[in-house]
C-alpha positions as CSV (number, residue, x, y, z in Angstrom):
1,X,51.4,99.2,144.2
2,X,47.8,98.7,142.3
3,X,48.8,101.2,139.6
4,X,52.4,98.8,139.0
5,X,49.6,95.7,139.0
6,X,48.6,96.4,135.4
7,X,51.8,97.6,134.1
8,X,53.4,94.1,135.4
9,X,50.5,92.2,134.0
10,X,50.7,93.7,130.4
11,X,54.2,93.2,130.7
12,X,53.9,89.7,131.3
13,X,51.1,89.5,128.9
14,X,53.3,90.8,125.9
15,X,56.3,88.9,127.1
16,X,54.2,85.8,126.7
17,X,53.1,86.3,123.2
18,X,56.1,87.4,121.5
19,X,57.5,84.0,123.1
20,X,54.6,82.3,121.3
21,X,54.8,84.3,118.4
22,X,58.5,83.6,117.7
23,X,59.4,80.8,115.8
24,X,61.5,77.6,117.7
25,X,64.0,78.1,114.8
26,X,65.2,80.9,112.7
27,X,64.7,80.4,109.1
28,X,67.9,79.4,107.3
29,X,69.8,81.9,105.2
30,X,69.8,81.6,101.8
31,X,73.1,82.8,101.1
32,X,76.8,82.6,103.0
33,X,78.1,85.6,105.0
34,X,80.9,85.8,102.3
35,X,78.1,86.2,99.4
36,X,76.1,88.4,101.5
37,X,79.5,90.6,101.5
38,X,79.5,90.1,97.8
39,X,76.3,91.3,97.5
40,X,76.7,94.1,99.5
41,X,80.0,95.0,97.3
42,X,78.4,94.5,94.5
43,X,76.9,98.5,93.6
44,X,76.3,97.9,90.1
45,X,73.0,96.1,89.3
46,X,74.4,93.6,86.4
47,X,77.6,92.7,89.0
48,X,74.8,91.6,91.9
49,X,73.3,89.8,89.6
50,X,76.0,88.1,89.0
51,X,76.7,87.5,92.6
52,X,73.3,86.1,92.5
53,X,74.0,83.6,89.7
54,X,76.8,82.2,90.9
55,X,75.9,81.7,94.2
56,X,72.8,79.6,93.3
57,X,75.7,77.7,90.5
58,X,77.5,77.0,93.7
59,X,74.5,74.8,95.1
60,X,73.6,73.1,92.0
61,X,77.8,72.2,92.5
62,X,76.4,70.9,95.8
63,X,73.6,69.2,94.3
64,X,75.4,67.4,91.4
65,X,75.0,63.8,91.9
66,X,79.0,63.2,91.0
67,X,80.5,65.6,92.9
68,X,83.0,68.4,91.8
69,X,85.6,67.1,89.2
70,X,89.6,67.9,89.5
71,X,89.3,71.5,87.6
72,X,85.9,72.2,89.7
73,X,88.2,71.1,92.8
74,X,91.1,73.3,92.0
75,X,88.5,76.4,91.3
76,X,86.6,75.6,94.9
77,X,89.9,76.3,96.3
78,X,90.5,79.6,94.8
79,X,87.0,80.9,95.5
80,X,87.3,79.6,98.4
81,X,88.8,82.8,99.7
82,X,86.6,85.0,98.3
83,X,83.3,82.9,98.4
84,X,84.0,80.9,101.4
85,X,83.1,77.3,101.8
86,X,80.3,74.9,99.6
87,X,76.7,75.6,101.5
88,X,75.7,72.4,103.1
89,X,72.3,71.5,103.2
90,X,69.7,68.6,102.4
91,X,67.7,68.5,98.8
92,X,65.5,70.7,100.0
93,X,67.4,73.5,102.1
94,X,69.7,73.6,98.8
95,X,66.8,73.9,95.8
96,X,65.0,76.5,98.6
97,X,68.2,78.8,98.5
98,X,68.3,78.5,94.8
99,X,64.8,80.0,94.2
100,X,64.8,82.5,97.5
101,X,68.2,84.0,95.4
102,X,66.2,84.3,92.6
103,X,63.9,85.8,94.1
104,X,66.3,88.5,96.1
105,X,67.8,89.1,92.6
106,X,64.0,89.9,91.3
107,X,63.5,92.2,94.1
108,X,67.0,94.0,93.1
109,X,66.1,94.1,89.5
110,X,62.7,95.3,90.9
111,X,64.0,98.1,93.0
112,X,66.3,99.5,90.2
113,X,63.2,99.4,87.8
114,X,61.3,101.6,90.7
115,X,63.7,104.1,90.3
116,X,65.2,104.5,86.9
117,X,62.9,102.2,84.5
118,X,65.2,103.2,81.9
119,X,68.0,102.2,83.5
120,X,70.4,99.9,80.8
121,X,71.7,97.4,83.2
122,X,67.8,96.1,83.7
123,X,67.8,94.7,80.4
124,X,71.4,92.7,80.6
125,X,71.1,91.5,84.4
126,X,67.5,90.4,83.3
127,X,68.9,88.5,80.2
128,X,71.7,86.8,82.3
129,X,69.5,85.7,85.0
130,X,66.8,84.4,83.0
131,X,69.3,82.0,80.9
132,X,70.3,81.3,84.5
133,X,67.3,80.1,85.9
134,X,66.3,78.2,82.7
135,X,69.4,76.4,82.6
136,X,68.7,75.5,86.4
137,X,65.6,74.8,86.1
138,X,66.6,72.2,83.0
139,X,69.0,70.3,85.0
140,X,67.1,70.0,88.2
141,X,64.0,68.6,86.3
142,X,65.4,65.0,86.7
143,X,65.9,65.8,90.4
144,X,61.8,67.2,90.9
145,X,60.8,64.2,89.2
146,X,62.4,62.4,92.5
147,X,61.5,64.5,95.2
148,X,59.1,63.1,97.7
149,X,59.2,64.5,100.8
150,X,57.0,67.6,101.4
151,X,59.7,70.5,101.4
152,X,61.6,69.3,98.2
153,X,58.1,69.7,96.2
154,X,57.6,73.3,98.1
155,X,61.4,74.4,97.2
156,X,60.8,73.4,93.2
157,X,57.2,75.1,93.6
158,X,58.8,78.3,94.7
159,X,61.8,77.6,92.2
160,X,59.8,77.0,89.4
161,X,57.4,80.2,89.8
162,X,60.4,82.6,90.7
163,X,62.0,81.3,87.2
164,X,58.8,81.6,85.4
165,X,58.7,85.5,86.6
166,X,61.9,85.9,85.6
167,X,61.5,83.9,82.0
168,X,57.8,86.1,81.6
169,X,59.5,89.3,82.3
170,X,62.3,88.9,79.9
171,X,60.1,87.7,77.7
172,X,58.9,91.2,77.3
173,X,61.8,92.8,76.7
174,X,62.7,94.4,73.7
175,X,65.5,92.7,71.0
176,X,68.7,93.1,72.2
177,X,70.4,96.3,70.5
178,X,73.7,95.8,68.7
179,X,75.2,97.6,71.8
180,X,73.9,95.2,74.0
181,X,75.3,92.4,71.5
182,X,78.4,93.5,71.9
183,X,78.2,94.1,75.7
184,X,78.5,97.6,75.3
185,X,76.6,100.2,77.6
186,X,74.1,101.9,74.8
């Protein structure tokens, strides 16, 4: 019985902090079981991205101060079935989703780079995300000069450095070839 004393006692010990170390909440997802499906589809690095871009289109649809129009309305229905329903959110939740998909789609850009640097589709998914997250960026600036509370100013700090990343490293691209004008592989 005194040899099962410590055992119990560490036991309990470790059982205690894991409980204390775990937090009350889980952190939210940044992206809908349907898009995590698309992502997970999507094999080809320029198609993620893609994935990527329109899912964080879908929440500046949610942030839009007007709401969808009729055409937006009738397309929400179609991709509906393939992109599921609108993410809900507050302000904050929805700009934080925005910049923790940029920065998945920078880790996917990343890990392609790690092992095939030479790899074509780096430059294109590159380009298209970049002119994504400046466009973004561009029409939430009249929302960040709003934001007060203390998450919405930590969701457009994260937003705006993951864009600046992605902005810096296209930056240092090479010009497009004639190929890539075109959209044809090189």
């Amino acid at each position: 019985m005194i040899a099962r004393t410590p055992i119990l006692l560490l036991t309990a010990v470790l059982t205690v902090s894991l409980y204390t170390l775990t937090p009350a909440h889980q952190a939210r997802e940044h992206l809908t079981p349907e898009e995590i499906e698309l992502v997970k589809d999507a094999q080809l690095l320029d198609k993620r991205i893609d994935v990527f871009i329109k899912a964080a289109d879908r929440r500046m649809l949610v942030l839009s101060s007007g709401g969808p129009d009729t055409t937006t309305t009738k397309q929400l229905k179609k991709d509906s079935e393939t992109w599921g329903e609108l993410p809900k959110g507050s302000r904050a939740e929805l700009i934080g989703d925005i910049a923790r998909i940029f920065d998945e789609a920078i880790t996917n850009i990343d890990d392609v780079s790690s092992r095939d640097e030479k790899n074509p589709l780096i430059p294109k998914s590159l380009r298209k995300l970049a002119a994504a997250a400046s466009r973004i960026v561009e029409l939430l600036k009249p929302v960040e000069a709003q934001a007060k509370s203390d998450e919405e100013l930590s969701s457009f700090d994260q937003l705006t450095e993951n864009a600046e990343s992605i902005l810096q490293a296209a930056n240092k691209l090479p010009a497009p070839t004639a190929a890539e004008k075109k959209g044809k592989k090189p």
